[in-house]
C-alpha positions in Angstrom: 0.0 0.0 0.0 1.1 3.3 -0.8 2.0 6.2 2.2 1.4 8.6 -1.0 -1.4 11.0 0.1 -4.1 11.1 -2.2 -5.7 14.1 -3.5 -8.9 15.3 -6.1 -9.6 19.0 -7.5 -13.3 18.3 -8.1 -14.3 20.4 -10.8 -10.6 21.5 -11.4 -11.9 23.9 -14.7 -8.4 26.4 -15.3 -7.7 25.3 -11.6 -4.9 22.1 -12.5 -2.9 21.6 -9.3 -0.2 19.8 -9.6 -0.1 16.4 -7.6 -4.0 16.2 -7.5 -5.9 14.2 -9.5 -8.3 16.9 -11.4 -11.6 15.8 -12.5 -13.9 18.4 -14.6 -16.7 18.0 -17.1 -14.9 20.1 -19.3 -12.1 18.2 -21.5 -11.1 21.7 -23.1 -9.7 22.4 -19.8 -7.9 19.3 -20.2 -8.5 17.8 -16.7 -7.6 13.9 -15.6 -10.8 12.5 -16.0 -13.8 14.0 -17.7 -16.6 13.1 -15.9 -20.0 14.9 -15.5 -20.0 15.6 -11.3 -23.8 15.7 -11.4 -23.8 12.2 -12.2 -23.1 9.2 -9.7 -21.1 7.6 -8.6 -17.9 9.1 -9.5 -15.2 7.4 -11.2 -13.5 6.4 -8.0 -13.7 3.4 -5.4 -14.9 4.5 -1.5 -11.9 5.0 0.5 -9.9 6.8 -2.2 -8.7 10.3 -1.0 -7.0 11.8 1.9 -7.9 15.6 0.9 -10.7 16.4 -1.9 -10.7 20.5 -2.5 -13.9 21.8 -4.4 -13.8 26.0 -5.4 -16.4 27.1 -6.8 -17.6 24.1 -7.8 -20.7 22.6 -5.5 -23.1 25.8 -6.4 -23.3 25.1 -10.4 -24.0 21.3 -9.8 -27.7 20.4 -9.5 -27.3 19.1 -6.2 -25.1 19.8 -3.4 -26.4 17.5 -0.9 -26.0 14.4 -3.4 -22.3 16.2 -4.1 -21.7 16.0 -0.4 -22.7 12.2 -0.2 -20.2 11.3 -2.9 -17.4 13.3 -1.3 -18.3 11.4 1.7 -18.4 8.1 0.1 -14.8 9.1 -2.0 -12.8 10.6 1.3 -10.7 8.3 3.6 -11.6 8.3 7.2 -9.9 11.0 8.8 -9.7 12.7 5.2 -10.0 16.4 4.5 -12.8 18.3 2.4 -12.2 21.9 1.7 -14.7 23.3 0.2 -15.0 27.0 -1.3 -18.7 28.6 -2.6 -20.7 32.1 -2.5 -22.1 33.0 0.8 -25.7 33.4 0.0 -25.6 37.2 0.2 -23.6 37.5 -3.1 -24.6 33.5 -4.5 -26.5 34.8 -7.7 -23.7 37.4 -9.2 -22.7 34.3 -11.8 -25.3 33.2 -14.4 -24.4 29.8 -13.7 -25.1 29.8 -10.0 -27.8 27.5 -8.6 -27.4 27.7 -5.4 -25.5 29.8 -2.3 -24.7 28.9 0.8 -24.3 30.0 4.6 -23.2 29.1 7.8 -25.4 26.4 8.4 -24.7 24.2 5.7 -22.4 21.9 7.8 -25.5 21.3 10.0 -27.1 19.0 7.3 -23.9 16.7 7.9 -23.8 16.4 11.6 -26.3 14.1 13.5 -25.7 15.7 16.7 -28.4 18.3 15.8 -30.7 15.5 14.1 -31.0 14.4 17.6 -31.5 18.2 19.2 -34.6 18.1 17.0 -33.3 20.0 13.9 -34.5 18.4 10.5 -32.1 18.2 7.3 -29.4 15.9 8.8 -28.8 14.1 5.5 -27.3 11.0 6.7 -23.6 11.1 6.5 -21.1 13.0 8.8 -18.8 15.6 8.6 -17.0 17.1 11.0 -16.2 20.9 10.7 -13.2 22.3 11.6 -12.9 25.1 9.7 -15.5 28.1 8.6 -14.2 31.2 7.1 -15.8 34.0 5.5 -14.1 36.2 2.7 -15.2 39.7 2.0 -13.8 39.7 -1.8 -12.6 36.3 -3.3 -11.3 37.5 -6.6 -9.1 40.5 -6.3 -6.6 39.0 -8.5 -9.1 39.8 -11.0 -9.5 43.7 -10.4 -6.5 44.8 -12.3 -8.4 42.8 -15.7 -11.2 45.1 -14.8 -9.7 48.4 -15.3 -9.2 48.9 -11.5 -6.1 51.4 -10.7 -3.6 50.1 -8.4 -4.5 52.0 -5.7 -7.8 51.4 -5.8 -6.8 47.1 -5.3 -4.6 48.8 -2.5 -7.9 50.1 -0.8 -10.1 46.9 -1.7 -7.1 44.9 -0.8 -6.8 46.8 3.0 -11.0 47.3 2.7 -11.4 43.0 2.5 -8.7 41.8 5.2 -10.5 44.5 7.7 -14.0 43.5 6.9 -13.0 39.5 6.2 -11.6 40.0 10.2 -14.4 41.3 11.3 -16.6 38.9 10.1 -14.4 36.1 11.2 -14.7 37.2 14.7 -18.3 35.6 14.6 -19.6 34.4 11.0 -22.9 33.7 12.4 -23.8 36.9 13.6 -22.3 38.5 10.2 -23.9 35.8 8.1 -27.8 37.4 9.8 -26.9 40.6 10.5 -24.1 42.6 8.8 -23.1 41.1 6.0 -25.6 42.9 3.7 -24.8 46.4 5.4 -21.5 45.9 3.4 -22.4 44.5 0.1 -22.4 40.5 0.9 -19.5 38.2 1.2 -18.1 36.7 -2.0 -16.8 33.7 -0.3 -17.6 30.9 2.7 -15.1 28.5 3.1 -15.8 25.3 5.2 -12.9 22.8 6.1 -14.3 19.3 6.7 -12.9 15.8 8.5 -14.5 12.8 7.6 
């Protein structure tokens, strides 16, 4: 048996990493394996990865709880899942976007509130360890857009300050705030299986 760790860049598009294995439905991005991710199973035996990474992926399949399954069934035990999509408060500025997200989406994998009462547990487990809010995701993309550089500067200074500030409790920010400051591009949730 190999001690090689395993890893997958579901939905890899322009994204290639290097030592993953990049699946993507796209073969003009010229990924590993072309397979369609919103149909199952994938192309891979249970048990297979130590570390799957999805950005911007999960929100333009046609479902994310089925995608979550699949991960599940893919990951090792004791495997990572990062996982990068919209917070709900900016989820619809792509055409493409089906769906948005927030800070309760790791509830659906965690029986522990199933048995508080809460409904939605969809029947396999996650455990979270990480939750992260981004202010601007894309700001290597300004200078494309005609920004100056001292506006990026500004934006640059504008999302670490407000990203911070969120961090300190995404809940509240995910009710409250975040739309007093124009939404939050990104959530970012960091999984153990």
């Amino acid at each position: 048996m190999s001690d090689k760790i395993k890893k997958l860049n579901l939905g890899s598009g322009e994204d290639r990493k290097e030592g993953y294995i990049n699946i993507d439905w796209n073969k003009i991005s010229n990924p590993d394996i072309v397979h369609d991710l919103n149909k199952f199973p994938y192309p891979f035996e249970d048990n297979s990865f130590d570390l799957i990474e999805a950005t911007h992926i999960i929100e333009h399949l046609d479902r994310p709880f089925e995608i979550m399954r699949e991960m599940h069934r893919i990951l090792k035990k004791g495997g990572r899942l990062k996982i990068k999509v919209p917070h709900f408060s900016r989820g619809m500025t792509h055409s493409e976007h089906l769906h948005g997200f927030d800070v309760t989406f790791p509830m659906y994998f965690n029986k522990k509130y199933a048995d508080m009462g809460f409904s939605g547990y969809y029947g396999v487990d996650f455990e979270l360890i990480g939750l992260k809010l981004k202010w601007m995701a894309f700001i290597r993309m300004l200078p494309s857009m005609g920004y100056s550089k001292i506006t990026i500067i500004l934006v640059s200074f504008l999302n670490k300050f407000l990203s911070f500030l969120a961090n300190l409790s995404p809940n509240i920010c995910s009710r409250v705030w975040c739309f007093w400051v124009g939404g939050f591009e990104e959530i970012e949730f960091v999984f153990k299986k």
